[in-house]
N, CA, C and O of each residue as an XYZ file, in Angstrom:
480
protein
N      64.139   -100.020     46.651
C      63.507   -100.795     47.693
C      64.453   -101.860     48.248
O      64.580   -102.221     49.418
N      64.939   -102.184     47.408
C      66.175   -103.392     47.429
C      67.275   -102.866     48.747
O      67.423   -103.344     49.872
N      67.838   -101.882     48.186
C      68.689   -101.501     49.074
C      68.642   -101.045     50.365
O      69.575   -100.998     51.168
N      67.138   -100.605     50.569
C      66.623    -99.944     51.768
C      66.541   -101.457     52.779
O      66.642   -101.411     54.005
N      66.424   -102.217     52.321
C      65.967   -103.849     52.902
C      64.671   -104.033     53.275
O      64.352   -104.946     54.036
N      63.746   -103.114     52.733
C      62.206   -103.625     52.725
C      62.244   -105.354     52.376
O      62.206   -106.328     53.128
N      62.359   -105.199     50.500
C      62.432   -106.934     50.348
C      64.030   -107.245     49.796
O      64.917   -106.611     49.224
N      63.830   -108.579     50.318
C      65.586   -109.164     50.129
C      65.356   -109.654     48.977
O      64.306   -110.220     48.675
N      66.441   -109.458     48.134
C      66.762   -110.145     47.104
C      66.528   -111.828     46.669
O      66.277   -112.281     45.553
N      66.688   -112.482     47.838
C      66.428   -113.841     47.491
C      64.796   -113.711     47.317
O      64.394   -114.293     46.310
N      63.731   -113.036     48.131
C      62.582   -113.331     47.727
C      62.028   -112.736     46.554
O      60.900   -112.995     46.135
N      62.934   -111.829     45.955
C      62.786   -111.326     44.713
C      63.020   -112.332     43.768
O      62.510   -112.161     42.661
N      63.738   -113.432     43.979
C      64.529   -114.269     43.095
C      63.491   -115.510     42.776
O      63.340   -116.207     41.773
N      62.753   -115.481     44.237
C      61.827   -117.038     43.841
C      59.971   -116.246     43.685
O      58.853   -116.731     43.508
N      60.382   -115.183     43.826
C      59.514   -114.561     43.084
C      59.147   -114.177     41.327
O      58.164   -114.019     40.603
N      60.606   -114.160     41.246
C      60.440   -114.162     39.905
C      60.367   -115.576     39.188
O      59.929   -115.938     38.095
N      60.801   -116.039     39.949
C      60.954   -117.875     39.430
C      59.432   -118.110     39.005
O      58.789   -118.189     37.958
N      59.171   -118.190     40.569
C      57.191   -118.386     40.303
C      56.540   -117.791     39.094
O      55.751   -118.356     38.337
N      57.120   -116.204     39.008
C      56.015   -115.818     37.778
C      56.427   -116.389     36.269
O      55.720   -116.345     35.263
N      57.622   -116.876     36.380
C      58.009   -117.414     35.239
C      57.458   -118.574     34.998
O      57.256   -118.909     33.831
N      57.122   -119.375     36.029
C      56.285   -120.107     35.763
C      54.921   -120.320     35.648
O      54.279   -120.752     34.692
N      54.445   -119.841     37.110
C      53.180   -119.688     37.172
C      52.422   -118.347     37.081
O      51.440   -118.242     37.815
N      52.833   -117.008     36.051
C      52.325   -115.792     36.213
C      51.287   -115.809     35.316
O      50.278   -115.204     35.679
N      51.269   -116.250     34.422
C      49.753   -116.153     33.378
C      48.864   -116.704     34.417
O      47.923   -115.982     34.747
N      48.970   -117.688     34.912
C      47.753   -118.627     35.362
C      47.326   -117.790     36.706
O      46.193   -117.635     37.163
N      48.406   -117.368     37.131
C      48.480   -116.848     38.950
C      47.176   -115.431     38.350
O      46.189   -115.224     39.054
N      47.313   -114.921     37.533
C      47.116   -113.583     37.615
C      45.654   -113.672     37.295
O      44.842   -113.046     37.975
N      45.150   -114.700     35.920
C      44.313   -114.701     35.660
C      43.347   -115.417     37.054
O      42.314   -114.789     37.283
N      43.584   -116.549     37.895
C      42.833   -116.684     38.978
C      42.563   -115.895     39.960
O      41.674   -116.053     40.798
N      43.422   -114.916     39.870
C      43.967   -114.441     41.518
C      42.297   -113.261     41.238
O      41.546   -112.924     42.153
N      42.182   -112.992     40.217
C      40.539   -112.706     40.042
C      39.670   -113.392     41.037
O      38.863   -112.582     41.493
N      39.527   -114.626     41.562
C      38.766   -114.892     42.316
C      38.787   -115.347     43.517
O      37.780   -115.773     44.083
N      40.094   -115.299     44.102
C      40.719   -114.965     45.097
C      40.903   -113.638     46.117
O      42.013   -113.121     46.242
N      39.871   -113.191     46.748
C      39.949   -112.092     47.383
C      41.080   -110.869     47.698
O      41.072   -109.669     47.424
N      42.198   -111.857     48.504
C      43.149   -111.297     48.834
C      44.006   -111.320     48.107
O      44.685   -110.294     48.104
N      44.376   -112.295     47.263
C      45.082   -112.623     46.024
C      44.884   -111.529     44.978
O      45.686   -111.389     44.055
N      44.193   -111.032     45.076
C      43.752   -110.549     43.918
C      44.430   -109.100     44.032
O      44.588   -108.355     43.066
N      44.743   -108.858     45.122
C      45.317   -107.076     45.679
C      46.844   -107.479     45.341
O      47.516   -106.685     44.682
N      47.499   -108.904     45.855
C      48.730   -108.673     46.456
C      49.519   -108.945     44.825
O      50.295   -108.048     44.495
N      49.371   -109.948     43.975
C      49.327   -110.883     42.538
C      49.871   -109.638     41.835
O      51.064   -109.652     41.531
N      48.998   -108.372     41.489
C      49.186   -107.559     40.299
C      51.335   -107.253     41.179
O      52.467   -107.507     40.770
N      50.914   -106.798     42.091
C      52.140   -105.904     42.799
C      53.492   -106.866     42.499
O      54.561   -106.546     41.980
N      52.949   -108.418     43.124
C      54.548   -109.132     42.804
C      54.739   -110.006     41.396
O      55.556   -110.916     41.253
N      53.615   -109.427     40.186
C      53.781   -109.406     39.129
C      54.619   -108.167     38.682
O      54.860   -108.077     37.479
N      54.919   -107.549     39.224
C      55.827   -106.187     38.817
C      57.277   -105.909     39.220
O      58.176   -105.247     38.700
N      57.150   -106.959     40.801
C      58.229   -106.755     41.618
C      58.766   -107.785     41.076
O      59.964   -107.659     41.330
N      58.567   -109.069     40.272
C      59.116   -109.734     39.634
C      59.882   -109.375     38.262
O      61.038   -109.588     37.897
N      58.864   -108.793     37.691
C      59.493   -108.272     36.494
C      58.856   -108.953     35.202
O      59.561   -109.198     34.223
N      57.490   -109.251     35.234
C      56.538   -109.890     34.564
C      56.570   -108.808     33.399
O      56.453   -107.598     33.591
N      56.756   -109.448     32.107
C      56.149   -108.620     30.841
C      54.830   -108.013     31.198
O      53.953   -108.745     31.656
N      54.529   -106.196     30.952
C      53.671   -106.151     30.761
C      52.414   -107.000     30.036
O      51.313   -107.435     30.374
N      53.175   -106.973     28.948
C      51.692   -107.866     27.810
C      51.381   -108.521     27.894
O      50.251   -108.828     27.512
N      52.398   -109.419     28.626
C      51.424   -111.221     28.916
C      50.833   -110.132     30.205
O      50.144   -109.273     29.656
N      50.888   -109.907     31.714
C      50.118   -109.161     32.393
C      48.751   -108.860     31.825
O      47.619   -109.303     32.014
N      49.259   -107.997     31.107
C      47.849   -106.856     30.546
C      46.541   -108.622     30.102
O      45.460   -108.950     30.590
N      47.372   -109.243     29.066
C      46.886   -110.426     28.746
C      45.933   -110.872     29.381
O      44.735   -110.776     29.116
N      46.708   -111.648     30.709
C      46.254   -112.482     31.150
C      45.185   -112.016     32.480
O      44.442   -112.707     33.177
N      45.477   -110.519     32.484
C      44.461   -109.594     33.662
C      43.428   -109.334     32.685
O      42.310   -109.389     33.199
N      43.426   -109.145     31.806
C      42.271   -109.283     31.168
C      41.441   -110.406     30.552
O      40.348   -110.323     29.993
N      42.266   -111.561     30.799
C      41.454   -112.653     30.662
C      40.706   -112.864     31.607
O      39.584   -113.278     31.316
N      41.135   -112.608     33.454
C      40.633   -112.451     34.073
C      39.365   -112.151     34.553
O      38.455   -112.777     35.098
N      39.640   -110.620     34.067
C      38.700   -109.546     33.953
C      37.380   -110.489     33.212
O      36.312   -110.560     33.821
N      37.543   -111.157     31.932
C      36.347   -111.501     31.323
C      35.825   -112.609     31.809
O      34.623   -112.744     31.578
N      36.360   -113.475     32.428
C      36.448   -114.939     32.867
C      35.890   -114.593     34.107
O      35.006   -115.353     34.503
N      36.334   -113.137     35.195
C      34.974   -113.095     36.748
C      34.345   -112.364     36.077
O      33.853   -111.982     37.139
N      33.550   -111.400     34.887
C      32.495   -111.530     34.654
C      31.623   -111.926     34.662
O      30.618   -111.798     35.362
N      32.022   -112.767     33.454
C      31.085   -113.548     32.778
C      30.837   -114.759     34.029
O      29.701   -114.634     34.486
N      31.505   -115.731     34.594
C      30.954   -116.138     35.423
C      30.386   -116.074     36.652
O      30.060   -117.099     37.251
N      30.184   -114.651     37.234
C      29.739   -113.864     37.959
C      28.211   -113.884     37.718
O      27.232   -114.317     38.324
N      28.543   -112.946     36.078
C      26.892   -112.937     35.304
C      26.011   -114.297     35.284
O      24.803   -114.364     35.511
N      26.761   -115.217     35.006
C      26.279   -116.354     34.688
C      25.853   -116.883     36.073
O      24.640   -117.078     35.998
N      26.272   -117.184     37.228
C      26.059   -117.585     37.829
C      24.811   -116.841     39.346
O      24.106   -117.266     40.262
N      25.239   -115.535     38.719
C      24.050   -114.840     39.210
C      22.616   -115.153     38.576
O      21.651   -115.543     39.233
N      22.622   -114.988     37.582
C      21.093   -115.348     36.284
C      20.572   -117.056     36.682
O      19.353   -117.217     36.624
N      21.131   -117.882     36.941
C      20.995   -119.451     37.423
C      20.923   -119.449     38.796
O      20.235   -120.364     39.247
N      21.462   -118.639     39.673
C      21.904   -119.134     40.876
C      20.350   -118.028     41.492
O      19.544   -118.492     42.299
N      20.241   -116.857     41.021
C      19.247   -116.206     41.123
C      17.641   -116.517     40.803
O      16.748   -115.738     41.132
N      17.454   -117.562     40.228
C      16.090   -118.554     40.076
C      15.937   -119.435     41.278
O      14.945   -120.133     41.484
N      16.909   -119.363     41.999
C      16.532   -120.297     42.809
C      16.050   -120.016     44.157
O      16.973   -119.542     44.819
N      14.761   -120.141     44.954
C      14.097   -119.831     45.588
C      14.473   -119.598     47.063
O      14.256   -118.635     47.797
N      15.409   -121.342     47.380
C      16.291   -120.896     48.594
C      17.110   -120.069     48.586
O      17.456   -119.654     49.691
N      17.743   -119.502     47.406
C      19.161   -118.739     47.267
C      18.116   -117.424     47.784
O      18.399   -116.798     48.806
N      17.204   -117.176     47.173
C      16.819   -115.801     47.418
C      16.477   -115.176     48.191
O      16.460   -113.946     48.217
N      15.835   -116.582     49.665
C      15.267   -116.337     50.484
C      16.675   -116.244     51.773
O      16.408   -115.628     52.805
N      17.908   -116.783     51.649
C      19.215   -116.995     52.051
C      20.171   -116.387     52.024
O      21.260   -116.691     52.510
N      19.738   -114.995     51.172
C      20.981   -114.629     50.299
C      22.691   -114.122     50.895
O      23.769   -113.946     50.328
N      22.261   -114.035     52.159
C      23.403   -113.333     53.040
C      23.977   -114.741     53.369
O      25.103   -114.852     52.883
N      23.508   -116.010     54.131
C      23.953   -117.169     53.820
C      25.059   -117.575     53.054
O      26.236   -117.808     53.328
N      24.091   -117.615     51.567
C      24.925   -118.085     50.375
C      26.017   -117.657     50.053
O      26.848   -118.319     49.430
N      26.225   -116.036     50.584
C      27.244   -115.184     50.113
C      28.726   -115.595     51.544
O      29.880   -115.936     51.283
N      28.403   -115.489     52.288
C      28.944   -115.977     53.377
C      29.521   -117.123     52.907
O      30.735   -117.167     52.711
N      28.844   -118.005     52.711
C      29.053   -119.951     52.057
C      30.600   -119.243     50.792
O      31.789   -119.559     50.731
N      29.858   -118.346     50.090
C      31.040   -118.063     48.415
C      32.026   -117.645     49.525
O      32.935   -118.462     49.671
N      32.088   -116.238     50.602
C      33.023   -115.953     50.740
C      34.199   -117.009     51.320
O      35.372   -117.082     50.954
N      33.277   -118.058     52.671
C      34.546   -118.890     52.592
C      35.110   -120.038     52.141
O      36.220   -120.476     52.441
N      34.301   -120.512     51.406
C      35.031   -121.151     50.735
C      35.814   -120.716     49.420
O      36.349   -121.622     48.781
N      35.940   -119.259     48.907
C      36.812   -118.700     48.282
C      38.355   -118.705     49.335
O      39.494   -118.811     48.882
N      38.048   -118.584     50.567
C      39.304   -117.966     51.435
C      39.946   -119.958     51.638
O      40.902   -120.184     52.379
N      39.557   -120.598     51.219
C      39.619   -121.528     51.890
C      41.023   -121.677     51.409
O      41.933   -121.789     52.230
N      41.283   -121.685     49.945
C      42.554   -122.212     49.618
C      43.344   -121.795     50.314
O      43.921   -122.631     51.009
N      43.705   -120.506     50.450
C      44.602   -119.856     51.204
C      44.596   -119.809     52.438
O      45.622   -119.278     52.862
N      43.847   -120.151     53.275
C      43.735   -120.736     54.684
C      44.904   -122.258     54.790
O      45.809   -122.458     55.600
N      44.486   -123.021     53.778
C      45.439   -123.783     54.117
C      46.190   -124.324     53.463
O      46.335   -125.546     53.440
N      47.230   -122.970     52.366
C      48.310   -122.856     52.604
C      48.871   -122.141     53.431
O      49.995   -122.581     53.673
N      48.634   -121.266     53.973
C      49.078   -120.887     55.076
C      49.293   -121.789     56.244
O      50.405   -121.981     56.736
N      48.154   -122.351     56.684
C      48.300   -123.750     57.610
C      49.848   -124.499     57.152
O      50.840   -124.549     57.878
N      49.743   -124.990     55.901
C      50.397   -125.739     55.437
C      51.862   -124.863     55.422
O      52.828   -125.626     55.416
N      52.141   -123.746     55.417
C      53.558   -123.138     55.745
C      53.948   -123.058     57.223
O      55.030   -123.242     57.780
N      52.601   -122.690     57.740
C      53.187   -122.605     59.515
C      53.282   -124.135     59.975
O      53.944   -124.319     60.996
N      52.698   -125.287     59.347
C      53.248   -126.305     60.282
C      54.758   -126.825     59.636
O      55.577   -127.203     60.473
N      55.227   -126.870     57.971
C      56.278   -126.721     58.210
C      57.034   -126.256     58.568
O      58.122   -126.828     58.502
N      56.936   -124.670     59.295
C      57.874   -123.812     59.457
C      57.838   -124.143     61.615
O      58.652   -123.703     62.427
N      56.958   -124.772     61.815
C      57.009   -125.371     62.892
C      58.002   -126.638     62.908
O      58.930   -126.584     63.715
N      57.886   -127.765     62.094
C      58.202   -128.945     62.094
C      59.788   -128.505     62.202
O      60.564   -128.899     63.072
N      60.148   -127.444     60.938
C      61.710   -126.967     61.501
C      62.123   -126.320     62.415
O      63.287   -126.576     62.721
N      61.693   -125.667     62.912
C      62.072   -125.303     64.233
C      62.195   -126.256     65.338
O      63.226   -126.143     66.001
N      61.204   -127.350     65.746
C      61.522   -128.459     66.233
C      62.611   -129.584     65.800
O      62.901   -130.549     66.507
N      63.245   -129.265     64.345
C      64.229   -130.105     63.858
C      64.997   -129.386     64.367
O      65.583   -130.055     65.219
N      65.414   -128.241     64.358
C      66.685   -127.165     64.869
C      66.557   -127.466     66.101
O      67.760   -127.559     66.343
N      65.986   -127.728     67.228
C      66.077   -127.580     68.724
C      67.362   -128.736     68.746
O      67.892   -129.050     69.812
């Protein structure tokens, strides 16, 4: 892939940086992160993440949106407005799940603005 120039090497490099730092934690959240959750496993690999912590920490995952899935369905499901709302409420989870990543993204395009106006 490398050589073809799909991805460059330098983003391989601070890719792997990140998972060295942040790959247990990244992997196990990225569970509740929509989009995160597709892209995380892939540049856990393209990094070069130990399987076992992986397997690990995707399965901590795995038990951690369960269980609070379950849990929060059984509580959140007693409640009378939720039931009568329910497309609402779900709407409400979906964006404010997207939210983080809304603005980092924000937060990359206005620096990547601010330099381009430094370069002029």
């Amino acid at each position: 892939m490398i050589r073809k120039g799909w991805v460059k090497q330098s983003h391989i490099d601070k890719t792997h940086a990140y998972f060295e730092k942040y790959g247990g934690s990244t992997i196990t959240l990225a569970r509740f992160i929509p989009i995160v959750r597709t892209i995380a496993p892939f540049l856990a690999g393209l990094s070069g993440m130990d399987r076992r912590h992986f397997a690990f920490y995707n399965v901590l995952g795995g038990f951690l949106w369960i269980f609070l899935l379950v849990l929060a369905g059984y509580f959140l499901g007693r409640i009378t407005w939720v039931q009568e709302n329910l497309s609402l409420f779900t709407l409400g989870i979906v964006i404010i799940s997207v939210l983080p990543m809304a603005w980092h993204i924000y937060k990359l395009w206005k620096e990547n603005r601010q330099e381009k106006q430094a370069g002029k």
